[in-house]
N, C-alpha and C positions, 0 to 999 in steps of 0.2 A: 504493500500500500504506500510505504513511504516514496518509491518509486514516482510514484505517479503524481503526490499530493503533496511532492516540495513545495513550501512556501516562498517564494523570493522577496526579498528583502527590497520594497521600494526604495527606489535612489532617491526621493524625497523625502523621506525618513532622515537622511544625512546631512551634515551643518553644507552649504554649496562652497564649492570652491572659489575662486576669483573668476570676477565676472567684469568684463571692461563698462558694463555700464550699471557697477554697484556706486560710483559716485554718487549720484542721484537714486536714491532711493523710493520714490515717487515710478520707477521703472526697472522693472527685474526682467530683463532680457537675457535673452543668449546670447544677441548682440548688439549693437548700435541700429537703433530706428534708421530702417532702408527704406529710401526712396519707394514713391510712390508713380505711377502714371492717375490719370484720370480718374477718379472712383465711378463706380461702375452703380445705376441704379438696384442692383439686386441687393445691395449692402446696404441696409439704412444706417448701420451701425458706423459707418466709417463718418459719419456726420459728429461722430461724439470723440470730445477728447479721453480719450482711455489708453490705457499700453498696450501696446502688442497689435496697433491699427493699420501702420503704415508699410504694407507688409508690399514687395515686387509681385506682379500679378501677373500677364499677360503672354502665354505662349502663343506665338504665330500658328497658324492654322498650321504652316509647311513640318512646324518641330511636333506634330500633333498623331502620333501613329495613328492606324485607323482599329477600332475595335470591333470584335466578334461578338454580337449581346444576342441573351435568351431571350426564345420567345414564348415559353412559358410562361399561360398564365395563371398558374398557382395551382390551387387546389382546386380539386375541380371533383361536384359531387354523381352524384349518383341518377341526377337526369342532366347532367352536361350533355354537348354534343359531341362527346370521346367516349364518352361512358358505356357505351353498347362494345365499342374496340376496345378499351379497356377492359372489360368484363371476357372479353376470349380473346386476350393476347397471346395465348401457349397454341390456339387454332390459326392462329393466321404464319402463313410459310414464312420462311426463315430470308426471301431477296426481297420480302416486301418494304416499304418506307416503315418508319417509323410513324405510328395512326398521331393522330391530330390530336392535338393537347398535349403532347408530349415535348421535352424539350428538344428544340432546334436551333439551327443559326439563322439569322436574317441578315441582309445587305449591310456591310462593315457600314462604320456610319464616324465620325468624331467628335468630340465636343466643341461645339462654337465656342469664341471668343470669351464670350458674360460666363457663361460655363463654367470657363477656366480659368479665368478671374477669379472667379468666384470660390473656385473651390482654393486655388492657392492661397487666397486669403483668410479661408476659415482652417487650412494647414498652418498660417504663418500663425494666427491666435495663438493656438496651442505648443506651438514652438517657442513663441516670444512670451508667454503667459505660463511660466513652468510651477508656477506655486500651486497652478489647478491640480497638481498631483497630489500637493499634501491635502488637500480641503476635500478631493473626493474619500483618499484614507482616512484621514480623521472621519469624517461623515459615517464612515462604516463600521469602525471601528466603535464609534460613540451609541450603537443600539444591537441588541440582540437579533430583534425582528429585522430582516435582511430580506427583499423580495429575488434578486440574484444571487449566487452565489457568492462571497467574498474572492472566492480563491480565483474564478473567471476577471474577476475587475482587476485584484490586484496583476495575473496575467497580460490582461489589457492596456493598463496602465506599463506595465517594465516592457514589453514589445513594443507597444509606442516610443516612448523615451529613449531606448534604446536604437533607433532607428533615428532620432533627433539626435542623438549624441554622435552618431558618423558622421556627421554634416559638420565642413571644414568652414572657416565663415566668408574665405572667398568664393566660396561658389554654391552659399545659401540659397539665392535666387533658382541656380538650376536644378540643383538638387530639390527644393519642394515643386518643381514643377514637376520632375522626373516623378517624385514620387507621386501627384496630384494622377500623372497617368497612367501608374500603377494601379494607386485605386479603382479610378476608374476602366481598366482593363477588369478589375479582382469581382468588380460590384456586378459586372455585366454578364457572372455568370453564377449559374447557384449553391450554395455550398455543399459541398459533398457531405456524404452521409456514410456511413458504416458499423454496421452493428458491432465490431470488433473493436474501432476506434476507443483512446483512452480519453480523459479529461485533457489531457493536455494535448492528444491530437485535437481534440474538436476545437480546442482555443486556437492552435497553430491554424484550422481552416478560417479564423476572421483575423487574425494579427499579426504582428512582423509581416513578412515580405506578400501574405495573402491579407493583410487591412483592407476592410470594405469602407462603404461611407455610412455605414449603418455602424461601423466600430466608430469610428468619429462622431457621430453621434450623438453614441451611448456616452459617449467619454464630457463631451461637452456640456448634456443636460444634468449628467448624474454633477456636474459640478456646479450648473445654475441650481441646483437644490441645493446642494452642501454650502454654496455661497449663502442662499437665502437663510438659510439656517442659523447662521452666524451673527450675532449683535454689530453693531456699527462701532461698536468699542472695541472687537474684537484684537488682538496684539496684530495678527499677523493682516489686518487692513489699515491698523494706523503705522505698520514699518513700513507698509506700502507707500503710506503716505506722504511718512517723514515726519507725522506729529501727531501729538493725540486730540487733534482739534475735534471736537462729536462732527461737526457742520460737515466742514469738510470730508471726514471721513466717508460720511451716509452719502454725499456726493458721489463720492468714487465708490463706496460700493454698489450705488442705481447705475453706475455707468457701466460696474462691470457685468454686472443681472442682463442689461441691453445689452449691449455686446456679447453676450453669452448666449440670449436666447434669439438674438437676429444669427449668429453664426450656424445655430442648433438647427435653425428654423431653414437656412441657407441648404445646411447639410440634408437634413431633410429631404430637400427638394430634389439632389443628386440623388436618392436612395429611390426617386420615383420609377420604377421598373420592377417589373413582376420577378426577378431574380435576387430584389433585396427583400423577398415578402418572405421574410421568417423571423425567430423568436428573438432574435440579438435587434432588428428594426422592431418590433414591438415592444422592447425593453426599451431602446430607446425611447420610443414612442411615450410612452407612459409616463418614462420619467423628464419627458417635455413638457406632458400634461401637467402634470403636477405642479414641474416652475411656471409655467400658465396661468392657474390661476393665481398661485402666490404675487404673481406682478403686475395680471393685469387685472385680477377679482374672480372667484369660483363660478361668476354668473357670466364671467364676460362672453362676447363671440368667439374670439379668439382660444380660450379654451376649448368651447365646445365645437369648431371645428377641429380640434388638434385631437379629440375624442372619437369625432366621426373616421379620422383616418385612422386610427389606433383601430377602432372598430372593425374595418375594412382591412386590416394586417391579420388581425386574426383569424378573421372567414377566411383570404387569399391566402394564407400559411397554414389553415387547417388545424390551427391548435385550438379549434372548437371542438373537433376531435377526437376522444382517444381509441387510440389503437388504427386509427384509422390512414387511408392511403401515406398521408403526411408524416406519421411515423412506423413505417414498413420498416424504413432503414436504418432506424434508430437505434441506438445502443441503451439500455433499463435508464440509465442516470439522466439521459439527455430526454426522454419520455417525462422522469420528474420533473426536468426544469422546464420543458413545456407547460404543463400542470402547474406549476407553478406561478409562468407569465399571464397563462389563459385568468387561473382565482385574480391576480392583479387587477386584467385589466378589467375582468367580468363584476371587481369590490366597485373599481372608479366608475364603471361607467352607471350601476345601478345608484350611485349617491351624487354623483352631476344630477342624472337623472331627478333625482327627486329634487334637489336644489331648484331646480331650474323648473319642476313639474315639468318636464316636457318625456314623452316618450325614451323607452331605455333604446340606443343602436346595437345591444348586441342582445338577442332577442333569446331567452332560457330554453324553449320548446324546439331548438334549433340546435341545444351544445350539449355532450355529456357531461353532466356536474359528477365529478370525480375528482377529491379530492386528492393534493399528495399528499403520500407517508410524510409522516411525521418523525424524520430522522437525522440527523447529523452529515454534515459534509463528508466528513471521510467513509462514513459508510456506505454512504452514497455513491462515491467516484470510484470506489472497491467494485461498483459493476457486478455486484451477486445477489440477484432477486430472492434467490432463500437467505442469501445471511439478512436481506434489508429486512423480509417479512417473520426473522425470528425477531428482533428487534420492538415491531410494533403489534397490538393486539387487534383482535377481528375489525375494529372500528376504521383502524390504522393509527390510532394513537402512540405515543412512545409510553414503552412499559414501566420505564424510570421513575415516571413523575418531572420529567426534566424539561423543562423550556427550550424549545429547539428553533432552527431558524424558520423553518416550513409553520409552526404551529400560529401565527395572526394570519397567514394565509390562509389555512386550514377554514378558523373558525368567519373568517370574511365571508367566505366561498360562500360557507352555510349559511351565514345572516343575509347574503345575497339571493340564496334561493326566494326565501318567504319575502324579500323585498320586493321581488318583481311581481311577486303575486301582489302585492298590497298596491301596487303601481298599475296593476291592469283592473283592482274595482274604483281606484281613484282616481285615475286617468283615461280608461279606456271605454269604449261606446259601446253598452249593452251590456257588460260587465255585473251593474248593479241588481239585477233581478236576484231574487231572497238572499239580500248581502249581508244580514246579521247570520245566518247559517253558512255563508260562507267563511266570512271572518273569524268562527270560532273554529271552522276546521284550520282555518292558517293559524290562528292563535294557538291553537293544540299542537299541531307540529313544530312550531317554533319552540314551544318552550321544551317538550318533547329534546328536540335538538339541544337544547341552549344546558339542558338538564344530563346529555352525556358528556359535555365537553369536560375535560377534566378541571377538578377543582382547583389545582395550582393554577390553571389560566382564566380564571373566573376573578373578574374583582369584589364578587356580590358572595363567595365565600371566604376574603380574607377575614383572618379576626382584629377585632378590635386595635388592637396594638399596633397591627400593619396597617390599619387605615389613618391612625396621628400621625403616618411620618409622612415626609412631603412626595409628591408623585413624579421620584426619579423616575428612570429609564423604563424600568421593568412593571412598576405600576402605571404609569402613565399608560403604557398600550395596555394593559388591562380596563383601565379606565373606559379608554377609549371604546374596547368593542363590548364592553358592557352600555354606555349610553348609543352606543349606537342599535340594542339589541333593542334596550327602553324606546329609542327614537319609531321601529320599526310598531310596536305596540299602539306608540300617539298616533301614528299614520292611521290605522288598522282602525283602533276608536273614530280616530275624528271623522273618516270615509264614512263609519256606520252611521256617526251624528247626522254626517251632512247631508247623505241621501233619504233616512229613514226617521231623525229626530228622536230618536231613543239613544241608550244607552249613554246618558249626560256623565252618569258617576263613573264608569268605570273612566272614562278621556280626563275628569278634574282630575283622578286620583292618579292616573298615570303622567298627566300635566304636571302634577305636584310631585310626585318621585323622578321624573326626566330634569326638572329646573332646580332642583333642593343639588341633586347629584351634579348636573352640571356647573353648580356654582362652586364645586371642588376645588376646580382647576383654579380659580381664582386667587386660593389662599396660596398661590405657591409662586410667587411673582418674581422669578428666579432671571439671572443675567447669562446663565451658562449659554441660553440660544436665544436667537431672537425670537422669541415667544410670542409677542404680541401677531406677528405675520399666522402663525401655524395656529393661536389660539383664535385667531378671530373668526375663523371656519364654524369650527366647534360653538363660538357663542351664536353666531350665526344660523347655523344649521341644525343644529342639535337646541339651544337655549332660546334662541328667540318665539316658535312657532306656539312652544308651551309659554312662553312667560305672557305671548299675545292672548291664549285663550281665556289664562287665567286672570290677566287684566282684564280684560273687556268682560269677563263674567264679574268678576268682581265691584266693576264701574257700572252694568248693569245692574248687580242688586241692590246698588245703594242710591240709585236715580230710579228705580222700578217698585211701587211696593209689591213685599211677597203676598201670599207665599212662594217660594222658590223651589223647583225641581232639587237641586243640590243646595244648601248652605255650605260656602266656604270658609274656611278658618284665616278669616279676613287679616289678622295682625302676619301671621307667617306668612301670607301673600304678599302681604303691603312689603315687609323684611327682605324676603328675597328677590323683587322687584328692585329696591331700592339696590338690593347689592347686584342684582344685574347691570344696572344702568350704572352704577360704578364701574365695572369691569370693564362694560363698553366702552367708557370716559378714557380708561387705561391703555386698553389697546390699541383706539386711534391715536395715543400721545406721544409716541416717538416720532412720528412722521408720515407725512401724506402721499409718502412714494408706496405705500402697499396700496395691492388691488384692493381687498375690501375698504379701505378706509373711508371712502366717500358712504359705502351703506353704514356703517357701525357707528358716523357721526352724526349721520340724519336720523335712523335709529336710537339713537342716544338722545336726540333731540325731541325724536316724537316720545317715546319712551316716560321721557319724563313730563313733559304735559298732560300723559294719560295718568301717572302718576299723581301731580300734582290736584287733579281732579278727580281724583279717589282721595285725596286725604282733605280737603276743599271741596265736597262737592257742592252742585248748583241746588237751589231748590226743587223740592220734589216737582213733575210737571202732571196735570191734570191725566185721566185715563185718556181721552180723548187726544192726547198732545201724542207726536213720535218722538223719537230718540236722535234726532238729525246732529243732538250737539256732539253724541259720539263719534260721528263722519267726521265733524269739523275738528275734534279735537287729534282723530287718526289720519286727517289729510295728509299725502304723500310720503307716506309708507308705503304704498302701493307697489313701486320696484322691487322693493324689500320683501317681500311678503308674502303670504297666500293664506290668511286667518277664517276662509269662510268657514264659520264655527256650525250655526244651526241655520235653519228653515226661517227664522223669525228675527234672527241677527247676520246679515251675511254681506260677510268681506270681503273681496277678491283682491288678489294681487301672488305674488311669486315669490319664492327662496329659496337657499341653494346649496352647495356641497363642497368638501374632498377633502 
């Protein structure tokens, strides 16, 4: 096993050597900022002062070999139009062509000029920008829950570098163009598969001298996440700087966030051909998504089209499913990390979803939900399906009790299933017909579910003692997929409220256990990451929808005389309302460069006027009179939101995810 599962030693781990443009510490290059020609519209990012911008770009068509690309296009199911030749490929003679859908070569072709601009430029980023190695290691290093494998990144990471470290710095320029058409030679065809293949052949098919642009990618977003992660105090962005100014700091770190995700976004675009459609482009992909919303908001556009191609990697790669044509050639390990990309992206895309209330794009009735073992890297990459399944028990749990990297995966998948069901009686047309007998059978199986997962990953069985200490690493994502299990519950209630007008108490009471729970995270207003970016999701998505129902119930009973379907326990509403609306205060107050900050301040704003009029309220109004002054006091929350509570109170508007 050791064979296989060396660890190498990132070279960004090490103090650097002499660097001729350590003078300036404001720019940690490889070498002296190289001219530039013209910048090229495909780059928005070359508009911003940042390091590692000015990079040589433009190979001539003539220094341009011509390339061989696949014309497969991906996965192709079971009513394609191959799929009848697919089905009797061992009947068809041996001089015939190869049947259609399969792969071939089409008319050599080159990359235009923007192309190749393009892509030398998002080569020279990562060449001149060499600290993105320590911020992806640190990043990964800093949490258990791991959606790739550690050992593939760090891989990733030392063949890259290591390929930047042969570059002499008189002939920087030719060298990233040399290697720019290497890529693109690597990208244009698919990557080989083999069921005997080790961990580290399958790395060796996307890195070093076989780098695709889907490893560029991966390498570039996993580092606008590890960036965003990072407080603006962080050491290693004020040495950047040259000073511990906060101003300046938060500057340069929005410039490097842009620059990182127009690069991402660049590379992206190189990767569009049916031959980059597999799991290393959806790993990227996802963790694009992710810096998406953190920059530009969990609701924005831009995220959710970055979702719909992630979506669309999936079906065209076949990691909807298993066992299927798409892994034929698979080796046992490389089938887990599939399994493992597919729970990722099948978590984000069912909680955009809901954020956003808009339909989910990667559709349940379509994918085998099949969850990965629950196991450890090395035994994993040992490649022996009996040693992995002595290991875990009938469920696929690890028999330990041990926290593994696969297990927030695990239990995602599963809160994912019952989501999308709660998404098709709340969103989908014709769905509702007898939806309190439906909702109790999703209710049943959820908890069902929620009731085998093991108790060491459940936050809702630690004991007392482990719930006083603040919510490091290890409880936080406990945290997390427990309110998110809550969250799926208030959907589930509220759907029944909204269609049927029953079931008020079970929605207060799970309203009031989702917003008590979510105000957790608040006590813990820690500097280690920049919290306020990651926590404002959470008060968003998870704390706002409860804290709306249970205000406007609450500002309702005391502008309505009763009697009242529920009586709430008005003082503990009023308590954790106010400490919400503090939170929210919190988290917009480092700075206006987060996506969400524009909702969490307007929210904060209506938040507390609704407030204010529950502890103030107006004189009682006659029977006769409506309630219009609650519209006026909830005016424009509407982007924010989607609080339609009941039949006799109803709100419209939207809210969102990830």
């Amino acid at each position: 096993m050791g064979q296989h599962c060396f660890y190498h030693p990132s070279p960004m781990t090490k103090k650097p050597g002499s660097d001729p443009s350590r003078g300036n510490p404001m720019y940690k290059y490889r070498v002296d900022k190289l001219s530039s020609p013209r910048l090229s519209s495909v780059s928005r990012s070359s508009a911003v002062s940042s390091p590692g911008l000015d990079v040589p770009l433009v190979p001539t068509p003539t220094e341009s070999p011509g390339l061989e690309v696949s014309a497969s296009p991906g996965y192709l199911g079971s009513t394609s139009f191959s799929a009848v030749l697919a089905e009797h490929q061992k009947e068809i003679p041996g001089d015939v062509d190869v049947p259609p859908g399969t792969t071939i070569a089409v008319p050599i072709i080159s990359p235009d000029s923007d192309r190749a601009q393009m892509a030398v430029r998002v080569l020279g980023i990562l060449y001149n920008l060499k600290f993105f190695d320590s911020i992806i290691s640190q990043f990964y290093a800093g949490k258990w829950y791991k959606v790739l494998p550690p050992y593939i990144i760090d891989r990733t990471l030392y063949a890259t570098r290591q390929i930047y470290d042969s570059f002499e710095a008189p002939e920087i320029e030719g060298r990233l163009r040399g290697f720019a058409l290497r890529i693109f030679r690597n990208s244009s065809r698919p990557i080989p598969r083999s069921k005997t293949m080790t961990v580290d052949d399958y790395a060796g098919t996307f890195t070093g001298p076989n780098t695709r642009w889907e490893t560029i990618a991966l390498i570039l977003a996993t580092a606008g996440v590890g960036l965003l992660s990072r407080p603006e105090q962080d050491p290693l962005i004020s040495e950047l700087r040259g000073s511990d100014d906060m101003k300046g700091s938060s500057e340069l770190k929005d410039k490097l966030v842009l620059q990182l995700s127009d690069a991402t976004s660049n590379c992206l675009m190189l990767c569009d051909q049916a031959s980059s459609s597999n799991e290393i482009l959806a790993y990227a992909q996802y963790a694009d998504v992710v810096m998406k919303t953190q920059q530009y908001g969990d609701s924005s556009y831009q995220a959710w089209r970055r979702l719909s191609d992630l979506a669309a990697t999936v079906y065209a790669s076949g990691l909807h499913q298993v066992d299927g044509p798409a892994d034929e050639n698979c080796p046992f390990f490389l089938k887990q990390v599939r399994r493992g990309c597919f729970a990722a992206a099948f978590f984000t895309d069912k909680s955009v979803a809901t954020f956003v209330g808009r339909p989910p794009l990667i559709n349940y009735r379509y994918c085998s939900l099949t969850l990965p073992y629950d196991i450890d890297d090395d035994i994993l990459f040992a490649d022996n399906e009996q040693e992995v399944l002595s290991h875990v028990d009938v469920n696929g749990w690890d028999k330990d009790g041990i926290k593994r990297r696969p297990s927030v995966n695990r239990i995602r998948l599963q809160l994912s299933f019952f989501r999308e069901e709660i998404l098709e009686l709340a969103l989908g047309d014709g769905y509702q017909r007898d939806m309190p007998r439906k909702a109790e059978q999703i209710l049943e199986r959820a908890q069902k579910a929620w009731g085998q997962c093991p108790a060491h990953l459940r936050y809702d069985c630690l004991s007392p003692d482990e719930l006083v200490h603040p919510l490091h690493d290890t409880y936080r994502m406990l945290f997390l997929l427990y309110i998110d299990y809550l969250h799926s519950h208030f959907l589930l209630h509220r759907a029944v409220v909204k269609h049927t007008d029953v079931g008020h108490k079970p929605l207060f009471d799970t309203a009031r256990l989702l917003l008590s729970t979510v105000l957790r995270i608040c006590n813990d207003r820690e500097t280690t990451t920049d919290r306020s970016k990651q926590v404002s999701w959470v008060m968003l998505y998870y704390g706002l929808p409860s804290a709306c129902v249970l205000a406007f119930e609450v500002l309702r009973q005391g502008q309505k005389p009763g009697p009242h379907l529920v009586v709430l326990p008005r003082s503990e509403i009023i308590r954790n309302l106010s400490v919400f609306v503090s939170c929210l205060a919190w988290i917009a107050s480092p700075s206006p460069s987060h996506g969400n900050y524009t909702a969490c301040k307007e929210v904060e704003k209506k938040l507390s006027r609704i407030l204010d009029q529950i502890l103030d309220p107006l004189p009682l109004v006659a029977p006769h009179e409506d309630l219009n002054f609650v519209e006026d006091v909830a005016s424009g929350l509407e982007p924010y939101l989607d609080w339609s509570q009941f039949n006799t109170l109803d709100f419209n508007s939207e809210y969102f995810s990830l």
